[in-house]
C-alpha positions in Angstrom: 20.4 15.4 0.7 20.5 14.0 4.1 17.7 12.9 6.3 15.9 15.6 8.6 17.4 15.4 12.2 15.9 18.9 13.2 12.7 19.1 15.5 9.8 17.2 13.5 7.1 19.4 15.2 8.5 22.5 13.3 7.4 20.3 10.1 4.0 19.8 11.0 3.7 23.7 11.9 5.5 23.9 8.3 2.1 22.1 6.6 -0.4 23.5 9.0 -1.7 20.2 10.1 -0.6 17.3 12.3 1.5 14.7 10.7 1.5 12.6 13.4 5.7 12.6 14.0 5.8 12.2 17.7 3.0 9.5 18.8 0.3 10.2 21.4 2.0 13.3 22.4 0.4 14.8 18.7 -3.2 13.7 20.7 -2.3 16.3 23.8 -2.2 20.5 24.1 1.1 20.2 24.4 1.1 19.5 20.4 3.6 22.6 18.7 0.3 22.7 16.3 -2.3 24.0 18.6 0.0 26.1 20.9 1.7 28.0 17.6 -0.6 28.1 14.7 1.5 29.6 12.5 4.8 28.4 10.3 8.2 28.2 12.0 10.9 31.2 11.7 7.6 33.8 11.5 5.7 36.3 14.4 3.0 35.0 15.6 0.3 37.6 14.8 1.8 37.5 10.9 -0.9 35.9 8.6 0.6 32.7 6.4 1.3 34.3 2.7 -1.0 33.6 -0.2 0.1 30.4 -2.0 0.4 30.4 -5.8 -0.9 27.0 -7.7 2.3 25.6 -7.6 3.1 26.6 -4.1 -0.3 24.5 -3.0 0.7 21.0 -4.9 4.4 21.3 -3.6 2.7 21.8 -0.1 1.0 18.5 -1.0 3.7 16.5 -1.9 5.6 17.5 1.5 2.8 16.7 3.3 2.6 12.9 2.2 6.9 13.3 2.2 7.1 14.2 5.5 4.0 12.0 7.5 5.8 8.9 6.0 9.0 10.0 6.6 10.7 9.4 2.7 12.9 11.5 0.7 12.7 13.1 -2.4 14.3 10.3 -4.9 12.3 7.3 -3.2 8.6 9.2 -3.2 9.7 10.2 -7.1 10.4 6.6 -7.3 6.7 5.4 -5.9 5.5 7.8 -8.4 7.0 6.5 -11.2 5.6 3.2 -10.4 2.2 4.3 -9.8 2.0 5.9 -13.2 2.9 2.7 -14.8 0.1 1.0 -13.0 -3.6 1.2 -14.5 -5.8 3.3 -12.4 -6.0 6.4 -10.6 -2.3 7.4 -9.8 -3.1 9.2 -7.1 -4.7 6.0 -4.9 -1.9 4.3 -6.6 0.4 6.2 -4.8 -0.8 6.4 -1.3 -1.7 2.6 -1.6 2.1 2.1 -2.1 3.2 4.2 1.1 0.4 3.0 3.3 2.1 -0.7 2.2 5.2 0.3 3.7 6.0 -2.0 6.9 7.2 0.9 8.9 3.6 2.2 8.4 1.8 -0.9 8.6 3.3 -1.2 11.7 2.7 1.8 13.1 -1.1 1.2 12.0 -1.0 -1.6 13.6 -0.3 -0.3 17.1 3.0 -1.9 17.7 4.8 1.3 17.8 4.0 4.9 18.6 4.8 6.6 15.7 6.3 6.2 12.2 10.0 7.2 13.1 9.6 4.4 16.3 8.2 1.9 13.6 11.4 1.7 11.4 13.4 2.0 14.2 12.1 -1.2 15.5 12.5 -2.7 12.4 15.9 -2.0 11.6 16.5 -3.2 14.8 15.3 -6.1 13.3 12.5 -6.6 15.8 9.6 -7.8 13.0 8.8 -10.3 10.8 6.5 -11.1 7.6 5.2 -14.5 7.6 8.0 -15.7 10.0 10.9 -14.4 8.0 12.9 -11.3 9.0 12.6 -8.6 7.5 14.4 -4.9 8.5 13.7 -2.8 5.5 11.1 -0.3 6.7 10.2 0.0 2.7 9.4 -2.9 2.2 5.9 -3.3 1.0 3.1 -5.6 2.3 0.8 -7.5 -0.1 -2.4 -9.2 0.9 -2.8 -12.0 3.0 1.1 -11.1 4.4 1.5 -11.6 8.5 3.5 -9.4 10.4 4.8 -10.5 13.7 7.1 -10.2 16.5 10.3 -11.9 17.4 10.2 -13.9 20.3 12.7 -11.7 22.0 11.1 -8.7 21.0 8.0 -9.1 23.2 9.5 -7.9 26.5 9.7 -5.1 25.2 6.7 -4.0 27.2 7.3 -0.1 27.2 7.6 0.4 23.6 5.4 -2.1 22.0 2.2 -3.3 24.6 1.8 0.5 25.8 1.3 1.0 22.0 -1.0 -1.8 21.7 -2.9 -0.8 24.9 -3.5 2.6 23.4 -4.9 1.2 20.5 -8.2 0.8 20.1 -10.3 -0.8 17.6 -12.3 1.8 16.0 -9.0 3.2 14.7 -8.1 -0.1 13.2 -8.0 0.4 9.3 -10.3 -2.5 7.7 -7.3 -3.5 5.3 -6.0 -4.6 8.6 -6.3 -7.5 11.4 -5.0 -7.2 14.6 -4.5 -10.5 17.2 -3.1 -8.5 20.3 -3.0 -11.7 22.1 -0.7 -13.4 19.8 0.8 -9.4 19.0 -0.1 -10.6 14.9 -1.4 -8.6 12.3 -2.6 -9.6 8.9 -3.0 -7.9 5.7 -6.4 -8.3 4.6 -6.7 -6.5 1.7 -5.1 -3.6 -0.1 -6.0 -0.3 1.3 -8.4 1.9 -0.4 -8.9 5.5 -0.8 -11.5 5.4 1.6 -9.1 3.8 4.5 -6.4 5.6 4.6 -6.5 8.7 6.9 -4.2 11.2 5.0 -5.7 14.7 4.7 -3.4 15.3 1.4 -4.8 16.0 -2.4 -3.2 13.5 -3.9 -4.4 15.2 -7.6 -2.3 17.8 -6.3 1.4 15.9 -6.2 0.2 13.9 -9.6 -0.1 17.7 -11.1 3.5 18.4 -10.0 5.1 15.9 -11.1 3.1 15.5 -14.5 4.6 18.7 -15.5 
């Protein structure tokens, strides 16, 4: 199956929350969430249908599918290698997509959104510790520096609006940001704790483990 080229915003009204697909304009009233709270393709004054237990953890997995943009085979895949690891799986598993550099960079400020993120890098726009890298899948470990092409920093609209608009509170702690030198470093792995996704994770581990 191909990758989703429909709206995005019919995806978050999909999940009932905001996944965050199209940058600051998620942070405005204009957001499909708040003006339509309720799923795509129904009336408006229709109440969403009661979910059965399986109906709530696939919900969870296309959540997590959908905010970091990854199809079915590749988050099966990050599953699979979770469950190998000792530990919770769940953490496991969101500490693997929150490594992804398309998301790291998108925490980082240098780009809008996630979709604007691996755009940028397959564009080949970033490096990790002064090497090139355009695989938006490719996962960060600690102490890893992520950094800008010299030709990439003129691009002023895309990159130091996003940085402008960043501020620090929202800065995860796993994360250092130089705005200055438009560097970020990987400080540690994230935790549970730090990363912002309003998804059971026990949920998707359920589905899969059956």
């Amino acid at each position: 199956m191909g990758a989703y080229r429909g709206p995005v915003c019919r995806l978050c009204r999909r999940e009932g929350v905001k996944l965050l697909l199209k940058g600051d304009k998620c942070s405005t009233d204009k957001c499909a969430v708040e003006k339509r709270q309720y799923p795509p393709g129904e009336r408006k004054k229709r109440m969403r249908r009661k979910v059965s237990g399986y109906g709530l953890q696939l919900r969870e997995k296309q959540k997590a599918k959908r905010t970091y943009g990854i199809r079915e085979k590749q988050f099966h895949r990050y599953y699979e290698q979770a469950a190998k690891k000792k530990g919770i799986t769940g953490e496991i598993l969101l500490q693997y997509l929150e490594r992804r550099l398309d998301n790291v960079v998108y925490r980082l400020g240098f780009a809008p959104s996630r979709p604007a993120a691996r755009q940028l890098i397959r564009h080949r726009h970033f490096q990790v510790n002064n090497r090139t890298v355009d695989i938006p899948s490719y996962l960060v470990v600690k102490g890893d520096e992520i950094g800008l092409k010299t030709r990439t920093k003129s691009l002023d609209a895309v990159i130091k609006s996003s940085l402008d608009n960043k501020s620090e509170k929202g800065m995860p702690a796993w994360l250092s940001l130089d705005k200055k030198g438009m560097k970020g470093l990987i400080v540690e792995l994230p935790s549970r704790e730090e990363i912002p996704l309003p998804v059971e994770e026990k949920l998707i581990v359920e589905l899969y483990s059956k």
